[in-house]
C-alpha positions in Angstrom: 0.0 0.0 0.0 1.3 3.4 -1.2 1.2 5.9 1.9 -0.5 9.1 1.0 2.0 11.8 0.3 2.8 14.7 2.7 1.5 18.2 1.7 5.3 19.1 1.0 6.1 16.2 -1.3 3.0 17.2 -3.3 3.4 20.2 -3.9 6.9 19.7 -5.1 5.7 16.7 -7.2 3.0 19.4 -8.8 5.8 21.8 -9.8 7.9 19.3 -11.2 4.8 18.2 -13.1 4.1 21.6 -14.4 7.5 22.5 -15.2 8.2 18.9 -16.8 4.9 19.6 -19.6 6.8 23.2 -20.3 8.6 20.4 -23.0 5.4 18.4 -23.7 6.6 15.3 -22.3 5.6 13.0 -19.5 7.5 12.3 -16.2 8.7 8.8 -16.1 11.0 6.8 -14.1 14.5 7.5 -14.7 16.7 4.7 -15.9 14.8 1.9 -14.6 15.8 -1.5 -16.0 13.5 -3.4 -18.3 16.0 -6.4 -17.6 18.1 -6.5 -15.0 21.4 -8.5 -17.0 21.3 -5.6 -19.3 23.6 -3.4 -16.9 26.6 -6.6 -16.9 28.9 -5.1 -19.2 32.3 -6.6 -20.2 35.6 -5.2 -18.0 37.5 -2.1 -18.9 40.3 -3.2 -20.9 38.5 -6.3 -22.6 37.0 -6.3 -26.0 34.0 -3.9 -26.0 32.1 -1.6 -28.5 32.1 0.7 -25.0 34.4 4.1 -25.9 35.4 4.3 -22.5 37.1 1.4 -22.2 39.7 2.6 -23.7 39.8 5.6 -21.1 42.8 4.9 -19.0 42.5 4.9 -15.3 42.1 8.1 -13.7 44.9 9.9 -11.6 44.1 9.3 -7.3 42.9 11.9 -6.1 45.3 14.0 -3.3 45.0 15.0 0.1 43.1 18.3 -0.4 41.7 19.3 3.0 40.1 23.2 2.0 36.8 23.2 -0.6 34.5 25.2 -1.2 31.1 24.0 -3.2 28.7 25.3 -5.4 24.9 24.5 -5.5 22.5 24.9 -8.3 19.6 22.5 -10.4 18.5 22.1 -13.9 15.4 21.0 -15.4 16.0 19.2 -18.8 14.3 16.9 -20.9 16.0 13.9 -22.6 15.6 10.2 -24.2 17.2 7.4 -24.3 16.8 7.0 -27.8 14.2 3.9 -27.3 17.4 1.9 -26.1 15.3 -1.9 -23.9 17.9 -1.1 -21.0 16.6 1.9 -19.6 12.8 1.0 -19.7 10.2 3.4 -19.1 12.9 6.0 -19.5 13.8 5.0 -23.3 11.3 7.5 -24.4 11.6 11.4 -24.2 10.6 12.8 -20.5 11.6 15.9 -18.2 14.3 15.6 -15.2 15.1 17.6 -12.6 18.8 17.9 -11.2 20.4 19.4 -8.2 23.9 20.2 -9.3 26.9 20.3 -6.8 30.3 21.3 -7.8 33.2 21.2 -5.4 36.5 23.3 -5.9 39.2 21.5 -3.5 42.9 22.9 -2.7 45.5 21.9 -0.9 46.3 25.9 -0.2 44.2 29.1 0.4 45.0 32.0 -1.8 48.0 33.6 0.0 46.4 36.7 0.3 42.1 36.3 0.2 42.3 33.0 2.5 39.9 31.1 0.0 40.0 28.5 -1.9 38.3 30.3 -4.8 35.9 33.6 -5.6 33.3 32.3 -4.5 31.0 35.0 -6.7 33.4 34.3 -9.6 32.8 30.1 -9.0 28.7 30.8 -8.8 28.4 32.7 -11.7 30.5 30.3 -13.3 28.6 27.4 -12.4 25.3 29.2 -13.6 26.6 30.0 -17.0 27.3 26.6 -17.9 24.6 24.5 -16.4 22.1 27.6 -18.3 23.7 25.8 -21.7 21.4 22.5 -20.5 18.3 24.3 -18.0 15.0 23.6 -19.8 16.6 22.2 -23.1 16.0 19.2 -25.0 19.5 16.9 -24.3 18.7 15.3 -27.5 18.5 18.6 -29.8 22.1 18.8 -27.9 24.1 16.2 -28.2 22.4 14.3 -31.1 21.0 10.8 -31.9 22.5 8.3 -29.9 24.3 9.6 -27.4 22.7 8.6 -24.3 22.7 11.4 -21.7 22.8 9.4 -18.8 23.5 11.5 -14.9 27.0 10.2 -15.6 27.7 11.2 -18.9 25.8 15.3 -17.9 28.4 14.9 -14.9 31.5 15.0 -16.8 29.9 17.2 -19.6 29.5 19.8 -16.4 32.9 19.3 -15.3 34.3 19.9 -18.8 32.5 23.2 -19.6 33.5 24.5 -15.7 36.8 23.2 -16.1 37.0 25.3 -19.8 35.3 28.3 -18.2 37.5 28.4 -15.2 40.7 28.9 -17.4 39.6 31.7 -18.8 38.7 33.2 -16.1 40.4 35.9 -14.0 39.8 36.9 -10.7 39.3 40.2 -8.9 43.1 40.3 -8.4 44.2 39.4 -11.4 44.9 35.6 -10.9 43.9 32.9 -13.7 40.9 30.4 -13.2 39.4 32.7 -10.6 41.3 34.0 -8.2 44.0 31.7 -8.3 42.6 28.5 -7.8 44.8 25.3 -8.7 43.1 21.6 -7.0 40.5 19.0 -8.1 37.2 19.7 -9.1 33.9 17.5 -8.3 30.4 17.4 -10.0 27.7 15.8 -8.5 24.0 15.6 -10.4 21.7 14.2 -7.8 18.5 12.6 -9.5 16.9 12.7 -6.0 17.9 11.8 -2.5 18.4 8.3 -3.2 20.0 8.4 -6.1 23.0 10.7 -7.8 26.1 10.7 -9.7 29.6 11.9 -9.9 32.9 13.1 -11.6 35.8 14.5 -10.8 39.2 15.3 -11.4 42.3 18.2 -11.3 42.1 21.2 -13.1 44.3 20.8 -15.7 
């Protein structure tokens, strides 16, 4: 038996609803499995049609005890190009996103005691999830490419890593006021469920 849903939870089911038919498309279940052996896939490094297998392993992350993070959401609507795996979810429906971006550093700035602008890393953060908020993925990225929370994380941390290098800060310092760590996206699809990628600013 379903328990009834708190007035909070409905109303923020209502204005996901509302914002989700602002593309004309249904909300569904994200990614869920028409068939459960469908997400075995062969090991990195073994003979695969999989791109990223060919990805070598990324560097271990350092001890970088200072960061400072970013919060924001986007609303988008996407497909899965019809592909059995994802269900439900194969056809076009809306999504909704809180984004979290971390900036870590070994150091503060020497002279501002941060570990980055933090106006300069929120604006940042805005301009390049407003390339994705209420957009199509699909008119995007094409037919095909399956825009999974995984695949929009390291999207994300590509366009802030981009952004961030041409970026100066209030004191003249590159990528923002100086800033030289690791940086960490996080989509969360909702409090159960979310995805990650990271890596140094290089």
């Amino acid at each position: 038996m379903i328990p009834p849903l708190s007035f909070c939870t409905a109303v923020v089911w209502l204005a996901f609803a509302v914002d989700a038919s602002t593309f004309g498309v249904p909300m569904t279940s994200h990614r869920r499995s028409a068939d459960a052996s469908s997400i075995i896939r062969p090991p990195r490094g073994g003979t695969t049609d999989d791109p990223s297998a060919t990805v070598p392993p990324a560097p271990p992350r350092p001890h970088l005890p200072y960061t400072l993070g970013i919060r924001d959401s986007i609303m988008i609507a996407h497909s899965f190009h019809g592909h059995p795996s994802f269900g439900p979810a194969g056809g076009l429906h809306g999504a909704t996103y809180t984004v979290d971006v971390e900036f870590a550093s070994r150091e503060l700035h020497p002279e501002c005691n941060w570990v980055i602008d933090i106006g300069i890393a929120s604006d940042l953060v805005a301009e390049v999830l407003r390339k994705y908020n209420h957009k199509n993925l699909d008119e995007i990225f094409g037919d095909g490419v399956m825009t999974t929370t995984e695949f929009m994380c390291r999207a994300i941390f590509d366009g802030v890593v981009e952004k961030l290098k041409g970026t100066k800060g209030a004191e003249g310092d590159h990528n923002g006021g100086g800033f030289d760590g690791w940086i960490k996206v996080t989509l969360w699809e909702s409090h159960k469920a979310w995805a990650s990628f990271e890596g140094p600013l290089i």
